[in-house]
C-alpha positions as CSV (number, residue, x, y, z in Angstrom):
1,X,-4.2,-14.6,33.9
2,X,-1.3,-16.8,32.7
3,X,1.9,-14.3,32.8
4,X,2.2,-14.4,28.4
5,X,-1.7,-13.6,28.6
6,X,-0.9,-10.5,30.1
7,X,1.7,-9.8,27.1
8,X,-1.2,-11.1,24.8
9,X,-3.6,-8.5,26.3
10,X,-1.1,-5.1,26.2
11,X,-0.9,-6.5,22.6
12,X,-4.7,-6.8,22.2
13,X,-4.9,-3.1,23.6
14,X,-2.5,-1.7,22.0
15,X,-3.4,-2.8,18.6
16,X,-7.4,-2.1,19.4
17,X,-6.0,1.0,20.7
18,X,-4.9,2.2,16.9
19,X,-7.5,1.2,15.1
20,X,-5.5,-1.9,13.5
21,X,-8.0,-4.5,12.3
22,X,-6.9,-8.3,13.1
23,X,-8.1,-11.5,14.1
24,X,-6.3,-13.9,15.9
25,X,-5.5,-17.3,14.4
26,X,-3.1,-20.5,15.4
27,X,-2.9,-22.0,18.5
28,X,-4.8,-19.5,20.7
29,X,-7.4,-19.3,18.1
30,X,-7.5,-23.3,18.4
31,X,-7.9,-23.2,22.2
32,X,-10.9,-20.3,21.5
33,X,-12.8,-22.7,19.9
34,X,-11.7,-25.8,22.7
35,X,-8.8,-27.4,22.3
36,X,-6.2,-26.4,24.8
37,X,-2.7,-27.1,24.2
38,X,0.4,-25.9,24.3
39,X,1.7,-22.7,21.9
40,X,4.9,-20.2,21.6
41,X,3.2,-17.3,20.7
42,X,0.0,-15.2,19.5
43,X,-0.3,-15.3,15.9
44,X,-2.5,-12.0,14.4
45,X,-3.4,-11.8,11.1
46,X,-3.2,-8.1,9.9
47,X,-3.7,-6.8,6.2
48,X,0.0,-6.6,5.0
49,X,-0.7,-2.7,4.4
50,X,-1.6,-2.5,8.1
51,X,2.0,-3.9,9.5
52,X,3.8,-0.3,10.2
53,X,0.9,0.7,11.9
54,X,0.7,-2.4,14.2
55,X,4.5,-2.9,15.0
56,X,4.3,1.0,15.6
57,X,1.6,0.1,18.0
58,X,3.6,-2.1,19.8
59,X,6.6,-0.2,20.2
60,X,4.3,2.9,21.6
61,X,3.8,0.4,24.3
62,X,7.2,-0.7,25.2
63,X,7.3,-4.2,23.1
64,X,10.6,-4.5,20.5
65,X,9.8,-4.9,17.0
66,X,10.9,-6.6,14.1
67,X,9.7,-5.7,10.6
68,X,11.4,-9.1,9.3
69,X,12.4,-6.9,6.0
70,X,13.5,-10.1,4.1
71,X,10.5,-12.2,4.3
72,X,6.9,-10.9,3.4
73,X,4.7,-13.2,5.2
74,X,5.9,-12.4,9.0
75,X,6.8,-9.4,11.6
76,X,7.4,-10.0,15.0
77,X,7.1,-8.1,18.4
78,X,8.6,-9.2,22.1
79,X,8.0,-8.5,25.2
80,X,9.5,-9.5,28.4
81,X,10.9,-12.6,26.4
82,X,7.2,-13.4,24.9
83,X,6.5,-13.7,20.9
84,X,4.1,-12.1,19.3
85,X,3.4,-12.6,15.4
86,X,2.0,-10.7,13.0
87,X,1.2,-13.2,9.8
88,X,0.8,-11.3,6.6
89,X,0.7,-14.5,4.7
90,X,0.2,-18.0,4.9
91,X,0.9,-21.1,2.6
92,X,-0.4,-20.5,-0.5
93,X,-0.3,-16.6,-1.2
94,X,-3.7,-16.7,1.5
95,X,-3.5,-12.8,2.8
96,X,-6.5,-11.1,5.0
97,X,-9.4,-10.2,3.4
98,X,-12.6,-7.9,4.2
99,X,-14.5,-11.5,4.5
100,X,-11.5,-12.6,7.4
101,X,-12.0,-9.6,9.1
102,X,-15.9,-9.7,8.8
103,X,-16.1,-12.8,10.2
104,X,-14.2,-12.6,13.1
105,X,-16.1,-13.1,16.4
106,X,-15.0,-11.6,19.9
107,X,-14.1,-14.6,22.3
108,X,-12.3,-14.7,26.0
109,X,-9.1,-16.9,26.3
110,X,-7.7,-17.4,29.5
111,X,-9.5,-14.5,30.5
112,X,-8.2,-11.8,27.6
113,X,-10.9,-10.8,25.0
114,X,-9.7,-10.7,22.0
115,X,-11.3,-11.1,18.0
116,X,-10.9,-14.6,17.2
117,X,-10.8,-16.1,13.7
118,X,-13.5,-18.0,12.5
119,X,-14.0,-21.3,12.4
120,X,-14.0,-21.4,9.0
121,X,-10.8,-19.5,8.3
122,X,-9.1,-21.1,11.0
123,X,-9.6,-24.7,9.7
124,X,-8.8,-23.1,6.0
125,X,-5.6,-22.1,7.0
126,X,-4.8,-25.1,9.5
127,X,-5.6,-27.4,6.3
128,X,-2.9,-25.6,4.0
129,X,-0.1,-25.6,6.8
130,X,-0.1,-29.3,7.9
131,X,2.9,-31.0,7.6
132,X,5.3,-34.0,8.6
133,X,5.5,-33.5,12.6
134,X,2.9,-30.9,12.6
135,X,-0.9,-31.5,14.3
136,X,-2.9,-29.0,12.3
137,X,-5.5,-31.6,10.6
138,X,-6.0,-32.7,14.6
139,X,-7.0,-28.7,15.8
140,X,-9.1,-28.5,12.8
141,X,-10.4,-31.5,14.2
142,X,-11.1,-30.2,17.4
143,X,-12.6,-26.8,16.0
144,X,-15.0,-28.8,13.7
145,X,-16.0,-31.1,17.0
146,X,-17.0,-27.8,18.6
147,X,-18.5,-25.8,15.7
148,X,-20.1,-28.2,13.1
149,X,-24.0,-27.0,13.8
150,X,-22.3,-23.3,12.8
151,X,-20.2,-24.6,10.6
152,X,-20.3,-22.6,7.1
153,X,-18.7,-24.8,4.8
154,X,-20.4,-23.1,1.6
155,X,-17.5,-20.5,2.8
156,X,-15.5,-22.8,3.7
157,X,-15.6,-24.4,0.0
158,X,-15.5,-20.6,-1.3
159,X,-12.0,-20.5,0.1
160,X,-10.8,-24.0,-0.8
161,X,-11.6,-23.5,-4.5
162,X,-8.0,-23.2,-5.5
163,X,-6.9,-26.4,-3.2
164,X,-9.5,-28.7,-4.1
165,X,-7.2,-31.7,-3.7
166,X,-5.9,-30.5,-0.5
167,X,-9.5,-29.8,1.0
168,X,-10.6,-33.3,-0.7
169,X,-8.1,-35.5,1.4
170,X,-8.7,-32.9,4.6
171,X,-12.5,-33.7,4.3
172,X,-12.1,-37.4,3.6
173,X,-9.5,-37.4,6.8
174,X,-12.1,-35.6,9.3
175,X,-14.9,-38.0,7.9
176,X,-13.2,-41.4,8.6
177,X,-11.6,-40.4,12.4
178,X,-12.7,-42.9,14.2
179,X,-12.4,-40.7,18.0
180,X,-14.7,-37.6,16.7
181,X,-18.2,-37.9,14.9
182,X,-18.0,-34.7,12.3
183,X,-21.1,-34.9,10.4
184,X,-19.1,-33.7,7.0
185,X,-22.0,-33.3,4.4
186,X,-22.1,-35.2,1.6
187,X,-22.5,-32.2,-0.7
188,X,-19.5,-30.8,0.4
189,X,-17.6,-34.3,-0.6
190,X,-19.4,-34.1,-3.8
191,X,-18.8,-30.8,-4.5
192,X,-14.8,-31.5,-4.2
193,X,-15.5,-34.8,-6.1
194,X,-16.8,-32.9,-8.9
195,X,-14.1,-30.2,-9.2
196,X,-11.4,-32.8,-9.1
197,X,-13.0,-33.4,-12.7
């Protein structure tokens, strides 16, 4: 096990260890589901209600914490120089819900079991964060490569419903890549078609 995968599990424990619900998203969530690439830290996604008791968690088990006080969508931990973040919110007001939690699937990376993200929350989230210099609509890519027969994009559109535009153009993008055949169904193009009015 890779030395910040040992960090990543004494987190894992440690959370599991309190009875903190989370799911881990971002780059090790991406390399869950197959794409393996490079990434600073462990993002987990905790109810904001449930950050004392996870930094608290943490500190218990010799990690530094940061409650980051003046933002409300991040608090951090380190140990032995590696990152670990706990995202309370994400680009457009998205927080953890029962449903996040819920459908959340235990998965082994690098050899540390942890409660992964699902597929559908993961490319959700990935979707609203792309940006200039940022590959997020390419590890949505690469989850949708390796989960598309499982893919629930009824939930998928349930979550979208306030970014139709955004989820439009996503769609459109992962339908016309020429280097991955995603089967997108046409009812979920139509479907965004039809909200845009």
């Amino acid at each position: 096990m890779r030395n910040e995968f040992v960090i990543y599990k004494e987190t894992i424990d440690a959370i599991e260890g309190a009875g903190v619900p989370y799911v881990v998203g971002g780059g090790i969530a991406v390399a869950a589901y197959g794409r393996t690439r490079t990434t600073k830290d462990i993002d987990l996604y905790v109810k904001p209600y449930d950050t004392v008791r996870a930094l608290e968690a943490l500190k218990r088990a010799g990690f530094e914490v940061n409650p980051m006080c003046d933002v409300k969508w991040l608090a951090k931990g380190y140990k032995n120089g590696v990152p670990v973040d706990f995202i309370l919110e994400n680009i457009g007001g998205i927080v953890v819900t029962d449903d996040t939690m819920k459908r959340g699937r235990y998965m082994y990376v690098s050899g540390c079991r942890m409660f992964i993200m699902s597929p559908e929350d993961l490319v959700f989230r990935k979707m609203l964060a792309m940006r200039s210099m940022r590959d997020d609509w390419y590890d949505c890519i690469a989850v949708l490569s390796n989960t598309y027969k499982m893919f629930d994009w009824e939930y998928f559109l349930w979550l979208a419903a306030g970014f139709t535009e955004r989820a439009l153009a996503f769609v459109l993008f992962v339908k016309t890549d020429w280097d991955h055949v995603i089967p997108v169904p046409a009812q979920v193009i139509s479907t965004l078609m039809q909200r845009m009015g």
